[in-house]
Structures are given as C-alpha cells and as structure tokens.
N, C-alpha and C positions, 0 to 999 in steps of 0.2 A: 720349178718342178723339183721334188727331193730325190734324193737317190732313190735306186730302183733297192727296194725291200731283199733281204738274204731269202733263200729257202728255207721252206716249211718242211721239204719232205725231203728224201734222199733221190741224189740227182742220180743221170745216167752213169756216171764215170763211181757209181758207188758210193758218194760220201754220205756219214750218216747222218740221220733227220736229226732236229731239233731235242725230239725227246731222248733219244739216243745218245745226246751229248751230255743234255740236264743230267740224265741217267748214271754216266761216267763222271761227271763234275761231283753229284751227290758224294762218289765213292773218293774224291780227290783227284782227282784227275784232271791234270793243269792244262796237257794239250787241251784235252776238250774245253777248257774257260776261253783258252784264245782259240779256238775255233769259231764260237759260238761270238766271241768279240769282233773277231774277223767279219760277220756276218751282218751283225746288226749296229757295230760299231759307228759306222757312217749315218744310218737312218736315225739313230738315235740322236746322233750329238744335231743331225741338222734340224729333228722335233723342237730340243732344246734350248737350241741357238734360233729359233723362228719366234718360242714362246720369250726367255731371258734375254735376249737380245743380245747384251753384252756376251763378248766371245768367253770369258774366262769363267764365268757364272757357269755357261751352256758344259763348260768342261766340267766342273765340279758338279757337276749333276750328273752327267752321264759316269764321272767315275763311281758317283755315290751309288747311282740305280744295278751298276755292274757290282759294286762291293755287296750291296744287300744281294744280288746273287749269288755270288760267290761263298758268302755265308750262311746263306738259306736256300738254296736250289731246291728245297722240298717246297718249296712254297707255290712254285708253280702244279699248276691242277691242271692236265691234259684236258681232262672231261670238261673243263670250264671254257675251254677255247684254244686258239695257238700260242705256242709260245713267243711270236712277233706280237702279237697284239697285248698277250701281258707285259711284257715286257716296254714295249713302248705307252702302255696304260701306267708302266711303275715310274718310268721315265716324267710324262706329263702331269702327273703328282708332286713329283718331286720338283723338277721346273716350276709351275705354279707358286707350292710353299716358298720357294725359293725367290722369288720374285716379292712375292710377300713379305717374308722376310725384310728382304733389302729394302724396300719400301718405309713398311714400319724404323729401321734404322734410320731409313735418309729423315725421317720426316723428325726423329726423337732426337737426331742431331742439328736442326734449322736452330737459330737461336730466335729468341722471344724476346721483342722489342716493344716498346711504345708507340713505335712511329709506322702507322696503317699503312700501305703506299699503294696508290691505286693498282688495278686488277693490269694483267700486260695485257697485251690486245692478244686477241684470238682466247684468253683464260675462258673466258663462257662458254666458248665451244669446244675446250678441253672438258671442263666438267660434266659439261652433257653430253661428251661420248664416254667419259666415266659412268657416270649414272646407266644409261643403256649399257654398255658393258657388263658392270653390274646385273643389269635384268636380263642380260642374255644369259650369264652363265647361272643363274638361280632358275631360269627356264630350261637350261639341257639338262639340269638334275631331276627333269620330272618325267625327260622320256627316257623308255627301256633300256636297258645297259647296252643291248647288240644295236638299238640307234645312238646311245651316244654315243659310241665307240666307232662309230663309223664317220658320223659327224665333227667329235673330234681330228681324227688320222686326219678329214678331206680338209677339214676347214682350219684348223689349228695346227695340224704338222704338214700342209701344205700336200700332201699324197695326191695322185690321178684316182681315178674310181679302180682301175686298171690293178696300181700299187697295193691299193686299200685292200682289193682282193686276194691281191699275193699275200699280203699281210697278215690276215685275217682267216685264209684261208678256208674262204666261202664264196661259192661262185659268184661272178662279176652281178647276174641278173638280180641276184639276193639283194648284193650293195646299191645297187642301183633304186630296188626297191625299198630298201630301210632311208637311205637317204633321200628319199623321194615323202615318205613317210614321216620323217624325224623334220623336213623342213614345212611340211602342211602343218604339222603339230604346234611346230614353233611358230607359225604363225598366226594361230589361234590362239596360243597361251600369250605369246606377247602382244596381240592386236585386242584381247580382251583385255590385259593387265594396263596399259595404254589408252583403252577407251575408259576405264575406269578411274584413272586419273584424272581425264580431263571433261569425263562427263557425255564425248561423244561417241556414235557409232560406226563401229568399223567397217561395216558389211562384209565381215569376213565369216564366213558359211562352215561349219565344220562337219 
C-alpha cells in the first residue's frame, strides 16, 4: 500500500489548501514549495520508485516533477482537477520517459558481436509480457482522462480506491465507478485486439 495522499483541502487546524500554496509559490514563496513538498513528497517518490524501480532514478524524477513546479506553478489548472492528481499525472510522465530513456541507453550500450547465444530460459516469456505490456498501455490511452487517471494512481502507483479519492478529490463512489468502467473497457479493447491477432473469439460482450 502507498502512503496515504497529503491534502486537498485546508485541514481543521487551518493549514492552507493546495491552491493556496500553488497561489503563494507562483508569487515566490519558498515556505509554501516546502509545504507543498512536505505533502506529496512521499506519494510521489513512492509512484516513482513502483514505476523506475531503481531507488535513485525514482529520486531524479520526483526532484525533476518538483523543479518543473517550482518553475511553472501556473501550469497547474484548478478547473482541470486537484492539484494531487496533476501532480502525480506530471510525476508518472516523467518516470515513464525516464524509464525509457534508460532503456534505450542500456540497450545502445550492449555491444554487437557475431556469436548468437541461445535465448536464457524464461526469455519467451519475458518478451511476451513485453508485447502485452505494450498492448496494455496503447489501450489505457483510448479511455477518458478521468479513467485513466484513476486506473493509473490504482494500478500503476499502487493507491487503495480509498487514497485515489483523497487524491483526486472525487468521492470514493465516482472512483469506484470510473474503475469499474476503465477496466470493462480494457477488456473489450484488448480481448478484441487479442482475438484479432489470433483469429479467435473472445466472447467478451460490451
């Protein structure tokens, strides 16, 4: 389970919301950056460190997603959603690239020999959770942003339904229903994309 998400709103004891802080950060306002670091600081780096794996990558990500803060605080759009959820949407971007990235490096640095050597054991079934991997995430790009976003946080940063809502800052019954809806969908898109590869029928109903 990830940590439990900062607040969205201003608590009992007066501290102020999310926008409140953007708001002061915009004007320079350094407490408010570590306030705001204070908050989501944990949720982030543990998005990061679930997606990069490696601990030091997960750093350099969450410092990078907090630096594009820090330099563009206008960038966040209230009306577009909470500021947990942009935020951790600029986070799982960046992680991603970054992952990519280092990939494309490990692979440009292999050297290139003559000598073929057979596949190790278990390679086939690395590849073919590569391949679906691949088809999973060319399939969450086809549902609505307010499901992927929810199905990321659950599935990909590890969130409760619980967190997602704090997160997100849409009641629990919403979450429950977008993810309910985001994973019918995925199973139509990839149970079609899947039967169309091999010719048979999925009997999956949509």
């Amino acid at each position: 389970m990830a940590d439990s998400p900062g607040p969205t709103v201003a608590s009992s004891d007066g501290r102020p919301t999310d926008f409140e802080l953007v708001q002061r950060l915009a004007q320079g306002d350094r407490p408010a950056f570590g306030e705001l670091y204070d908050r989501y600081g944990t949720p982030a780096y543990s998005l990061a460190r679930r997606i990069c794996v490696d601990p030091e990558l997960a750093e350099d990500v969450v410092q990078e997603a907090f630096l594009a803060l820090w330099r563009h605080p206008a960038r966040f759009d209230p009306a577009r959603g909470s500021f947990g959820t942009w935020l951790m949407t600029l986070v799982h971007h960046r992680a991603v690239d970054a992952v990519r990235k280092e990939n494309t490096q490990r692979r440009r640095t292999v050297p290139l020999t003559d000598d073929v050597s057979p596949p190790a054991e278990g390679s086939d079934h690395a590849a073919l959770v590569s391949v679906v991997s691949a088809e999973v995430r060319a399939a969450l790009h086809t549902l609505p942003e307010e499901q992927r976003q929810v199905i990321a946080l659950a599935y990909l940063g590890g969130y409760t339904q619980c967190e997602v809502a704090k997160l997100t800052g849409v009641p629990l019954g919403t979450v429950k229903s977008r993810t309910f809806a985001a994973i019918r969908r995925l199973r139509g898109t990839l149970g079609n994309l899947w039967a169309g590869e091999t010719g048979e029928t999925t009997g999956v109903h949509r």
